[in-house]
C-alpha positions in Angstrom: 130.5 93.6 106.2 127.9 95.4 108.3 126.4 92.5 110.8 123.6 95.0 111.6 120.6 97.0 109.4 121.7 100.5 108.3 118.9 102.6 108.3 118.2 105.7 106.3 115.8 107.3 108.5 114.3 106.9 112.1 112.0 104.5 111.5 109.5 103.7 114.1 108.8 100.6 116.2 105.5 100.0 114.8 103.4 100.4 111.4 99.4 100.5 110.7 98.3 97.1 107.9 95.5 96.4 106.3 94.4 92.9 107.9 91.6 90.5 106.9 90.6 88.9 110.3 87.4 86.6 108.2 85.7 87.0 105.3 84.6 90.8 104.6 86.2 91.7 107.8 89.6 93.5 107.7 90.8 95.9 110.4 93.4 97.9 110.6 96.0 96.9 113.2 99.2 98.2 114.4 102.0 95.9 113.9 105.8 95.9 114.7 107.6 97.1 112.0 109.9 94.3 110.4 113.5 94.7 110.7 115.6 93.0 107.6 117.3 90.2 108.2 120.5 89.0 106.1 120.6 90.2 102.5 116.9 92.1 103.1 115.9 95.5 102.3 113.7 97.3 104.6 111.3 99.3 102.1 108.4 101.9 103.0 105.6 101.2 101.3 104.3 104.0 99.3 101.8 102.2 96.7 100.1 99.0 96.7 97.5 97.9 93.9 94.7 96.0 94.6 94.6 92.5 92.6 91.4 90.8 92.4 92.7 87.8 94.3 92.8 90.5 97.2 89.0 90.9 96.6 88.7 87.5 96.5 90.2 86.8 99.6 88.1 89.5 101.3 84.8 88.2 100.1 85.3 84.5 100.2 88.4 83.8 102.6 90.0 81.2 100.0 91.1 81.0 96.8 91.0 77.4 95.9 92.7 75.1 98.5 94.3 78.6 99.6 92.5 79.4 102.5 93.2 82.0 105.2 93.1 81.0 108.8 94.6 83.8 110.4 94.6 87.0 110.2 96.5 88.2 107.2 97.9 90.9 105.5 96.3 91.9 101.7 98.5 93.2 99.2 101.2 91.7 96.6 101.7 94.6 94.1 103.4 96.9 96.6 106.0 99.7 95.2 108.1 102.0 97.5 111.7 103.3 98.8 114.4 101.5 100.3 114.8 103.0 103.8 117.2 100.4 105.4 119.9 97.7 104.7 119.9 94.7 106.1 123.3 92.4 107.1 125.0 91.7 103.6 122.8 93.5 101.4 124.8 95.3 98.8 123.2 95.9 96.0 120.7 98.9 97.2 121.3 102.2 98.5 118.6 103.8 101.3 116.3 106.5 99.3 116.2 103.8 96.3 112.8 103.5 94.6 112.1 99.6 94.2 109.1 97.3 92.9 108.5 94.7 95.2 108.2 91.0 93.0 106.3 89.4 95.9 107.3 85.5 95.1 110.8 84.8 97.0 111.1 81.0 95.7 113.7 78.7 97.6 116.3 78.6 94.8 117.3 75.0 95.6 114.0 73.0 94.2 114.5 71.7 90.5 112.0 74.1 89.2 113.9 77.2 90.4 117.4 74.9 89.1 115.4 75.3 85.1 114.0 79.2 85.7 111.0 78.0 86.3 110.7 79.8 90.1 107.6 81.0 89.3 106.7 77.1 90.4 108.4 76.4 93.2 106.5 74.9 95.6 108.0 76.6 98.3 107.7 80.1 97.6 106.6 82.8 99.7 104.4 84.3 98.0 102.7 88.1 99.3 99.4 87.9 100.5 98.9 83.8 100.2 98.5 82.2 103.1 100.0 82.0 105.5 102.5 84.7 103.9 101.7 88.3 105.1 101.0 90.7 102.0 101.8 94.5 101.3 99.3 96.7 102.3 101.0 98.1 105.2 104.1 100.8 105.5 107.0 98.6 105.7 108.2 95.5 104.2 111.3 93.5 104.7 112.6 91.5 101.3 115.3 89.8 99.8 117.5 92.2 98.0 117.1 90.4 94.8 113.2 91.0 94.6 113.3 94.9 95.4 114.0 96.2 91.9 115.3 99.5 91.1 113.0 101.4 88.6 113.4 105.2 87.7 112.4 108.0 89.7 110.1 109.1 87.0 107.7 106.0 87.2 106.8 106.8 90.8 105.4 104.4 93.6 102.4 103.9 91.5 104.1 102.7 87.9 106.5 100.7 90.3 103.4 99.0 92.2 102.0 98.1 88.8 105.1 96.3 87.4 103.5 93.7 88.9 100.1 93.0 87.1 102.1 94.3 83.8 105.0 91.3 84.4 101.6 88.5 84.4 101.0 90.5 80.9 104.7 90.1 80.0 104.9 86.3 80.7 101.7 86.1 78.7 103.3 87.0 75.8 106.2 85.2 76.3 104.1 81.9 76.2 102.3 82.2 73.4 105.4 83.8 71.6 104.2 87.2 70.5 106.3 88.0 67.9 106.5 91.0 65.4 103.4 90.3 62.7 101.5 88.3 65.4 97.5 88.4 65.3 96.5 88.5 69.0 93.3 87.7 70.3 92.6 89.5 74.4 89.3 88.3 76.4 88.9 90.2 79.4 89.6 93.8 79.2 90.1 93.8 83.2 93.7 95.4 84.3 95.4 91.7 83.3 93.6 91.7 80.1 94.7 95.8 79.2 98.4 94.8 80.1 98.4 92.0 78.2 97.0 94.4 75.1 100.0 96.5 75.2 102.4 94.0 75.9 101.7 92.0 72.8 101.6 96.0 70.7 104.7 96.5 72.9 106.1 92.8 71.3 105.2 93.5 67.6 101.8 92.1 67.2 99.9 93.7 64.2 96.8 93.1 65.5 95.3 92.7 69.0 91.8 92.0 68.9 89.7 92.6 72.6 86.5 91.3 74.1 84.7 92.2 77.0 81.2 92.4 78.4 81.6 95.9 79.8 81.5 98.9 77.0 83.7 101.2 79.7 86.6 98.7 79.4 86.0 98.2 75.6 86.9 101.9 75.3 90.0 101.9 77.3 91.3 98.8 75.4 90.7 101.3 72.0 92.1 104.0 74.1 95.0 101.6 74.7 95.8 100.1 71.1 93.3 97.4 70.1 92.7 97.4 66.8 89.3 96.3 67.3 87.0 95.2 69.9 84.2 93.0 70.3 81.1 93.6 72.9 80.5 90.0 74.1 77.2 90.1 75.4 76.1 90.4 71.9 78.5 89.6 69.0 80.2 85.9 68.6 83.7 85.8 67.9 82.6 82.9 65.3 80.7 85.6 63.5 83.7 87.6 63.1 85.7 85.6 60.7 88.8 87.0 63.0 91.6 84.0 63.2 94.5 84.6 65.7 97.4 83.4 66.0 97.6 83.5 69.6 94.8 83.8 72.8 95.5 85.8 75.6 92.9 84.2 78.1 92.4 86.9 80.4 88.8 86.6 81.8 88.4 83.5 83.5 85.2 83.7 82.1 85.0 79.7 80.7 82.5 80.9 77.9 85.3 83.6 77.2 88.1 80.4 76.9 86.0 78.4 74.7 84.9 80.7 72.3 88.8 82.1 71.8 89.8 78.4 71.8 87.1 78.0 68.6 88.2 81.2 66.9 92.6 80.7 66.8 93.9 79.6 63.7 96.1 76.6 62.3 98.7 76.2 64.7 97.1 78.8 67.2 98.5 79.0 70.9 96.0 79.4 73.5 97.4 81.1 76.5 95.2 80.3 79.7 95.7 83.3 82.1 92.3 84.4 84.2 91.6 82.4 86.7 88.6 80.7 86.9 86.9 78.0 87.4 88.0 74.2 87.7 86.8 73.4 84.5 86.2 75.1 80.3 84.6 73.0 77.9 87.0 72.3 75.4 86.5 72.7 71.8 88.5 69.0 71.0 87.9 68.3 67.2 89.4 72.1 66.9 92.4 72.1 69.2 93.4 68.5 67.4 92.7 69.2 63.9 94.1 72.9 63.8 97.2 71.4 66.1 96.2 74.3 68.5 98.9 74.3 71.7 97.0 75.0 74.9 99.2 76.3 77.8 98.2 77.7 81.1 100.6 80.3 83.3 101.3 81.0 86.9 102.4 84.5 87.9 106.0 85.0 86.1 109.2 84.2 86.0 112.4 87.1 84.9 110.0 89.6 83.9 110.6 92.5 85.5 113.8 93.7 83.6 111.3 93.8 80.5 108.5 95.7 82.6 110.9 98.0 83.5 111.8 99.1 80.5 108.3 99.1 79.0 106.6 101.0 81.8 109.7 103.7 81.4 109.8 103.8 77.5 106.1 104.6 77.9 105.6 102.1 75.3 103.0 100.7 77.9 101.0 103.2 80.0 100.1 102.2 83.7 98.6 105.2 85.0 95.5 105.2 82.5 94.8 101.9 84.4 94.3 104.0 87.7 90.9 104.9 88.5 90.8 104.8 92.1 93.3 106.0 94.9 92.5 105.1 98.8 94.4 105.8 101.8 95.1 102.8 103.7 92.4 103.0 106.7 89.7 102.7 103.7 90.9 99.9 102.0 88.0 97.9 102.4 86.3 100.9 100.3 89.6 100.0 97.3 88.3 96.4 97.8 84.8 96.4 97.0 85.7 99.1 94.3 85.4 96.9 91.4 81.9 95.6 92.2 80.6 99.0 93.8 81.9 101.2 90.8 81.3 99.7 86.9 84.1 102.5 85.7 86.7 101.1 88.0 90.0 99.1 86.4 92.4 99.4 89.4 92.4 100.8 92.6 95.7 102.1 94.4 96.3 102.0 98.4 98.5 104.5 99.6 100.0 103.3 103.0 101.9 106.1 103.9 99.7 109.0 106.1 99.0 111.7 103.9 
């Protein structure tokens, strides 16, 4: 067994990343390049996609009781090539193209004992303090979390296995099955995954709402069978009755009125992030037996993103809308806010 990296090209001694040094302050530094360690894969970054936390991050310096103090490195929806082997790692071979799931858990915890990794409490998670993120031109990872996709999905379909395996666990929670009436609200990237991964799990029907009329169109573009312009139709007015939410906002007027509108023995899947609190429609979640459930990140999806993102039976690249080399990243961070056609922006690490 090799006690040394094997590498499959020169690769240098350092590397430029995209670093937030304070709120609305990120530089771009040179860093040593990491060198994997036992059972690690050395992968060049080719693709990262930006994920609102990362905006988040740069505007506010904190998500929650995450808060950044040190610099850090953005970025946890990074795909790329294996370029180097690490001691013991086996299952890779250099010129490999990998997507990067950016939560290594411990594996020991009783969580990660049930499959539930996703909520470990010691995972090491991209881009969450203090854990260095993506948006840089190397990464070193555990073999296990670089997974092989085909050639033909390219850095970019492999970067965006990520936001597409939050859609995938969304289903999987509120059991999307073939015949299922799916409600969507938030036509963000999160809420146009989730669209196609309940089409892509049987539903009959997905239903989406959204405040922006750009997004509205993409979701049609995408599947919906309808959509619903929420700054001026109510869902009540629509006599529409889900089976399952997909709660993709965050919005907490967006939660509450798809709480109202599920069926008898709805499922209410909570997965925007918002705030602390939703007022919560009571006399209707107890007397339609409505099961509320919230989700964090995912757990064993990427298998099923895989093979959805390749089938083409969910397409990633219409979510694309802006592309950014790495030394204007803060431009791919303020994208959403500065552009109102914007879904997802895409860093490209490598120099052109």
């Amino acid at each position: 067994m090799p006690t040394t990296a094997q590498y499959d090209i020169d690769v240098p001694e350092t590397m430029r990343a995209a670093v937030l040094v304070a709120p609305k302050q990120l530089e771009i530094q040179e860093r040593p390049v990491p060198r994997p360690g036992p059972g690690q894969v050395l992968v060049r970054v080719e693709a990262v996609g930006v994920c609102g936390s990362d905006v988040h991050y740069y505007e506010h310096g904190r998500i929650g009781d995450f808060v950044v103090r040190s610099p850090m490195v953005l970025g946890h929806e990074p795909g790329g090539t294996v370029v180097a082997l690490g001691p013991g790692a086996r299952r890779h071979t250099p010129g490999q193209p990998v997507s990067i799931e950016p939560g290594v858990p411990c594996g020991r915890c009783a969580q990660c004992r049930h499959g539930r990794y996703n909520l470990c409490p010691d995972v090491s998670f991209y881009a969450t303090p203090p854990v260095d993120g993506a948006l840089c031109e190397y990464v070193a990872v555990d073999e296990d979390f670089a997974h092989p996709v085909p050639e033909s999905l390219g850095a970019e379909g492999a970067a965006l296995l990520e936001p597409l395996s939050v859609g995938v666990w969304a289903s999987r929670k509120g059991r999307v099955a073939p015949g299922s009436r799916v409600l969507v609200t938030g036509a963000g990237p999160i809420g146009l995954v989730a669209l196609q991964t309940a089409r892509a799990f049987g539903a009959s029907e997905v239903v989406v709402t959204d405040v922006a009329p750009q997004r509205l169109a993409v979701a049609r573009e995408l599947g919906a069978t309808a959509t619903v312009d929420a700054r001026g139709t109510r869902l009540a007015d629509t006599g529409y009755e889900p089976d399952v939410l997909l709660e993709c906002s965050g919005a907490p007027a967006a939660a509450e009125e798809g709480l109202r509108a599920l069926g008898r023995a709805g499922r209410a899947v909570l997965v925007g992030m918002g705030g602390d609190t939703v007022p919560l429609p009571l006399a209707h979640v107890q007397n339609f037996e409505i099961e509320v459930t919230g989700t964090f990140r995912y757990a064993n999806t990427w298998p099923t993103a895989i093979s959805l993102a390749a089938s083409g039976e969910v397409d990633l690249p219409r979510l694309i809308t802006h592309r950014y080399a790495l030394e204007d990243t803060t431009s791919a961070l303020t994208a959403s806010t500065a552009d109102p056609s914007a879904i997802k922006a895409v860093v490209c690490p490598q120099p052109a």
